[in-house]
N, C-alpha and C positions, 0 to 999 in steps of 0.2 A: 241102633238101627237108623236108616236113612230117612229123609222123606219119602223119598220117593220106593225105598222099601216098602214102607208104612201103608203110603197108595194106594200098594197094589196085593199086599199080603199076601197068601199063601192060593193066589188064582194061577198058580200054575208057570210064573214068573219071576224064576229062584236063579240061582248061581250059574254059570255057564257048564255045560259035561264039560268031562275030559276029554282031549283028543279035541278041544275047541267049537264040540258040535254045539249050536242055537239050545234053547229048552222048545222046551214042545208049543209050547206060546206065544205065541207072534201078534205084535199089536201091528193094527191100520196105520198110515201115520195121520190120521182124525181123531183114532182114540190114543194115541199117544201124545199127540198136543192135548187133547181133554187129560190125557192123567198127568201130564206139566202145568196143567192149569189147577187141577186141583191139588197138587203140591207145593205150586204157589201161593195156593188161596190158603190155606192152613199156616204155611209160614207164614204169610203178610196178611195174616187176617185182620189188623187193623192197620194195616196200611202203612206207609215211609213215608218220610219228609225228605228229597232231595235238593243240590243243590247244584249249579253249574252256569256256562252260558249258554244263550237260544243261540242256534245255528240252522241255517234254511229252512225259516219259518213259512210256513205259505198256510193257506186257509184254501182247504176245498167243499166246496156248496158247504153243507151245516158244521162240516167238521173241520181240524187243524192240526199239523202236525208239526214238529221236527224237532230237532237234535241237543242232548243237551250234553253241553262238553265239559270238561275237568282238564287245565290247560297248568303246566307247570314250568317257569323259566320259559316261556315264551314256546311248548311242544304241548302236544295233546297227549294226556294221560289214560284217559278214559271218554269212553262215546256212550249215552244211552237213547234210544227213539223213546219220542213223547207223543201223546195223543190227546186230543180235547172234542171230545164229542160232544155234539150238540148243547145239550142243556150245560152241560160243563164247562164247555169253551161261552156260551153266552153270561154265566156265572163267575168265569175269570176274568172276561172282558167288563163286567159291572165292578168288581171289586177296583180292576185299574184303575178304570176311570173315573172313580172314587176321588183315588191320587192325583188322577192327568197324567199317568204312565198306560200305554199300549205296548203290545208285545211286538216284538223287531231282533232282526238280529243283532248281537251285539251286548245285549243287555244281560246282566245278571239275576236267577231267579231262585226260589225254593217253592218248591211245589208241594202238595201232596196226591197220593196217589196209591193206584196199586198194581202190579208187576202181572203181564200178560201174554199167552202166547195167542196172536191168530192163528186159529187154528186153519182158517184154509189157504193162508199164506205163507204162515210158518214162520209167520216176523214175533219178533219179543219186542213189546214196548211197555213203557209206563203208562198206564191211565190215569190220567192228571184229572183230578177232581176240584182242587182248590190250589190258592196260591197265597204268598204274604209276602204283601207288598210294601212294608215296611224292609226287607231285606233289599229288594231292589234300589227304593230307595235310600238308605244307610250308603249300599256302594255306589250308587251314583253319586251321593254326597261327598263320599268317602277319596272318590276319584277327583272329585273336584278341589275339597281341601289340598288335596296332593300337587293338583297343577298350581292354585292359587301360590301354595308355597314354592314350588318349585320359578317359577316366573319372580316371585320377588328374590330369590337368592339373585337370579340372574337380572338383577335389574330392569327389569320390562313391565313391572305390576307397573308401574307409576309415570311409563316413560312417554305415552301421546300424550297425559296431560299435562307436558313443558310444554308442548308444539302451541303458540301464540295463536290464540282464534280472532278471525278478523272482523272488527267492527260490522263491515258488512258483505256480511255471507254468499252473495248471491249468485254463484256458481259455483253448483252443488252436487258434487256426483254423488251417484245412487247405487246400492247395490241392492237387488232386490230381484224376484222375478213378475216379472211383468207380465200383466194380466190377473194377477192375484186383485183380491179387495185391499190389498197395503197399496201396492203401488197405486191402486183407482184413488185410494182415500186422499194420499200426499200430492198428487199429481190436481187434483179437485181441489188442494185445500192452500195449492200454491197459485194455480191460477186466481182463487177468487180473492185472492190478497189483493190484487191490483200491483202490484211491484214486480219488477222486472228481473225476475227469477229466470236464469236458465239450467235446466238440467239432463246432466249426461250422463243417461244411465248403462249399467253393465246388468244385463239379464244372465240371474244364475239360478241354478237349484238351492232350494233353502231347504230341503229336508234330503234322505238317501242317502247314496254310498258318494254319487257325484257331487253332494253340497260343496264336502271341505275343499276339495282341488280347488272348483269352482269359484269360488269365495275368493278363494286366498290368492288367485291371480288374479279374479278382480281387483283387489286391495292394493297389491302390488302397480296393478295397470292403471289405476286412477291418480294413486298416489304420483306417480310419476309421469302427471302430467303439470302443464303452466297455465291451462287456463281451469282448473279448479281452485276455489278458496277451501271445500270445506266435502269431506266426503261422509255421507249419510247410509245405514244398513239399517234396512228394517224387514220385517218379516209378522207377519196375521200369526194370530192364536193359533194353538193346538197344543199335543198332549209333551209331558217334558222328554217323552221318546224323541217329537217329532222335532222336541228344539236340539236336541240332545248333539247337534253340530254342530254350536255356537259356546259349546263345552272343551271341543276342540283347540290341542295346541299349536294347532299349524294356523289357525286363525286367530288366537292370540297373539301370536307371534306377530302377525303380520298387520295386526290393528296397533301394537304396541311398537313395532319399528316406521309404522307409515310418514311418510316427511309431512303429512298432512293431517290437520285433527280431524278425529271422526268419532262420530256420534253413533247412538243406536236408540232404536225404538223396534224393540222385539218380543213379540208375544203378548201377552196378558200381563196388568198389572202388579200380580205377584210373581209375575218370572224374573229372575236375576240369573243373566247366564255368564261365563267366563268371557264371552267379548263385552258383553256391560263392561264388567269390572274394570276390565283394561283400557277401556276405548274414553276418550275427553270426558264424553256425559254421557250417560242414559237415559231415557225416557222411555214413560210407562207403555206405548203402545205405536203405533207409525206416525198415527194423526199429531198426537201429542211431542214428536221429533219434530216433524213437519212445524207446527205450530210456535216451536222453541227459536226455530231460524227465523220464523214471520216477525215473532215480539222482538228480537234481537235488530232487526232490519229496521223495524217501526218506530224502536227505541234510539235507532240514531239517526233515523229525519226526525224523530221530536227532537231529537238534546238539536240539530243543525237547525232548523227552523228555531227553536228559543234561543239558540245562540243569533241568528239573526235578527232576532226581536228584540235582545238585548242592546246588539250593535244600531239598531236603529233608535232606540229610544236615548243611548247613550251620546247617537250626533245628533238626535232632534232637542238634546238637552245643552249640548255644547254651541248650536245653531241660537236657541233661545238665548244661551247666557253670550255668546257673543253677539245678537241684536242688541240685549240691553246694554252692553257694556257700548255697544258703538252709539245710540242714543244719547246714553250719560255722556259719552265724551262730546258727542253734536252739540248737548245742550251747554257743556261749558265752554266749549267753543265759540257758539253764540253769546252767550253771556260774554266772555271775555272780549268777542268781535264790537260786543255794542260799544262795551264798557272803554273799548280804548275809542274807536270812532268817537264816542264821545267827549272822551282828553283829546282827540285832536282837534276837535271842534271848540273846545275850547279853548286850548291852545292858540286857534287859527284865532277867534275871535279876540283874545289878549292881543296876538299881533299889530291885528286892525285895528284896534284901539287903538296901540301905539304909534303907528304909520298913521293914523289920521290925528291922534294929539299932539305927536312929536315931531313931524317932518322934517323940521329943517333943523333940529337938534340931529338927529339922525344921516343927514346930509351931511353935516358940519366936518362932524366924525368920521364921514366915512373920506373926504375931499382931504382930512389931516393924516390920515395914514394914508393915503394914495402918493402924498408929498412927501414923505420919510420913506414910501416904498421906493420914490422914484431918485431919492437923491443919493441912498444905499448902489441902485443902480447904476447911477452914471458915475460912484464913486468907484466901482467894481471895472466902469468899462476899459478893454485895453488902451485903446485910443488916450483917452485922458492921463494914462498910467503911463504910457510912456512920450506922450507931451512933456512930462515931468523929468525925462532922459532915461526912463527905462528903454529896454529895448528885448528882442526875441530873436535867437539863432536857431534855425535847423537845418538837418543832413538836407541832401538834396532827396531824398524819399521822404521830406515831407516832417521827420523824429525831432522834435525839438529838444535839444543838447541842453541839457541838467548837468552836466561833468565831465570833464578833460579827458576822461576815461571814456568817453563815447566820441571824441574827435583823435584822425585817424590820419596822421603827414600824409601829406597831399591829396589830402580829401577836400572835396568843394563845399561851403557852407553858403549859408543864406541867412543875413540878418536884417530884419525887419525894425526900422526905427518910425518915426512917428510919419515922417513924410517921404518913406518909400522902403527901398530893400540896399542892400550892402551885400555884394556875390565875392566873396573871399575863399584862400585855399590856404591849407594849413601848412607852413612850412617847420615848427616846433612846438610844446608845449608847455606847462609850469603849474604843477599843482601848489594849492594853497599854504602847502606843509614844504615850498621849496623844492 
């Protein structure tokens, strides 16, 4: 026998006549959803555990519904309607956010419950009593180990942080949306540094169906700019549904191929999402991103200022050792200056001695070689030389003739004897070898 046999037993709601006539019994359709109901409640008298994804969730006044699907090879297998009435929907909502998971589409859940018809609508859904949240989380995990690995096959787990980060930072695109408490926090926590930060931000959605587009042609459009050093994403707390974009592989993708290093500060200090992983560095929260580029900026005017306090104590030491050394050499210099001035002072004084003890010894001397210089002389002069019958021929340019080989037939000569000249012309010649 059926359930729904069982129901309704022998009230007069048996097998159809022949000939296809009705039985004599005819339910309402009020009391025939009530005897679906009470054949549900017998079956599922303690109730199912289901499982699937939420689809067009929405919340109206106390209550909430919608869809839970069974999706196979990328098609819908099965549909069930879900329902959370009051106390129940505020008892799911406490167990999530236990985790930091909220209910969204998208997410995978197991519920419990029990199998309903309304009856003045005529809908069948489940009434969700409770949930376990541990199952949502396993596949959210489950999803992530999957891309985690899936990214390092393809080379991208590891590939913004080859991208060179630059000494200093300081233009800094931002992705983020603005007007949030991140952007107020980082935007506060750059101007009071006093350094001359500029930043150019791209306003996007950080939670929704819009974040990932959003995001990821931010990423793209920063990246490929010239006057960014360093691109920044950060995003304020919330629950790991509301991060659950930053899970996304279209924004791994695109922090891990960025020509530019980029950093994150997203969420809460225990959140670690798939753009963390991939992205140069993460940090615990916006303020604390923020704060990463301040110290990094800070850290090289100190190392440039010590490096210049170096460079000055190492000319103010090369300044002092060359004073001293030009001193030391002043002083031997003096020392030497005196020390010869006074050999020449004595020197000078020997002299005078001399020229005042010796004078006409000194005279003597010197009138005796003036006499040998002069008699050298006029032994040398030509005049007396050739008194003696010497004599001197030259061309008529003046070339005084050493050799028959420099006189030339009928060439004029000119010879010069003791008391005058001799103007001759050559009519032959005779060398000394005949």
């Amino acid at each position: 026998m059926s359930l729904l046999e069982d129901d309704f037993g022998n009230e007069g709601f048996g097998d159809e006549p022949e000939g296809g006539e009705p039985a004599d019994r005819t339910l309402s359709v009020s009391e025939f959803n009530d005897a679906v109901n009470r054949v549900l409640g017998r079956g599922f008298s303690t109730g199912a555990w289901v499982q699937g994804e939420v689809v067009k969730w929405r919340v109206v006044g106390r209550h909430a519904y919608c869809q839970l699907v069974e999706n196979r090879n990328g098609k819908s297998i099965g549909t069930l309607e879900a329902t959370f009435f009051d106390s129940d929907l505020v008892r799911v909502n406490n167990t999530l956010r236990e985790h930091r998971v909220a209910m969204k589409d998208g997410i995978k859940v197991r519920v419990y419950g029990k199998p309903e018809v309304w009856v003045e609508a005529g809908k069948f859904s489940l009434v969700v009593r409770s949930i376990d949240p541990r199952f949502t989380l396993g596949d959210m995990q489950a999803s992530r180990d999957e891309l985690v690995r899936k990214l390092k096959t393809a080379g991208l787990y590891d590939e913004n942080r080859h991208r060179e980060f630059p000494d200093l930072p300081l233009r800094v695109g931002v992705v983020t949306s603005v007007g949030t408490a991140a952007w107020h926090d980082i935007r506060s926590r750059f101007e009071a540094s006093g350094l001359p930060f500029q930043l150019k931000v791209a306003n996007v959605r950080v939670q929704g169906d819009l974040a990932v587009p959003q995001i990821v042609d931010a990423l793209w459009a920063l990246g490929a700019r010239d006057d960014i050093d360093v691109i920044m994403m950060v995003r304020g707390g919330g629950s790991k549904t509301d991060l659950a974009c930053f899970d996304a592989e279209a924004i791994a993708v695109a922090i891990a191929q960025s020509p530019l290093p980029v950093i994150t500060g997203l969420g809460h200090e225990i959140d670690v999402s798939i753009a963390d992983e991939v992205a140069h560095a993460h940090y615990t929260t916006p303020t604390a991103c923020a704060a990463a580029l301040i110290d990094r900026v800070l850290a090289m005017v100190d190392a440039a200022e010590s490096g210049w306090q170096s460079i000055a104590r190492h000319a103010r030491g090369l300044l002092d050792l060359s004073e001293s050394r030009l001193l030391e050499r002043a002083g031997g210099i003096r020392t030497r200056a005196i020390g010869a001035v006074e050999r020449a002072n004595t020197r000078l004084a020997l002299v005078t001695q001399q020229l005042t003890t010796r004078p006409g010894a000194i005279v003597s001397a010197a009138e005796r070689n003036l006499s040998v210089f002069d008699a050298r002389a006029r032994l040398l002069d030509p005049v007396n030389t050739m008194a003696r019958g010497w004599s001197i021929t030259r061309t008529t340019d003046g070339s005084t003739l050493r050799s028959t080989k420099q006189a030339n037939e009928g060439e004029t000569l000119v010879t010069t004897v003791a008391d005058g000249t001799i103007t001759s012309t050559v009519t032959g010649k005779d060398t000394a070898n005949g």
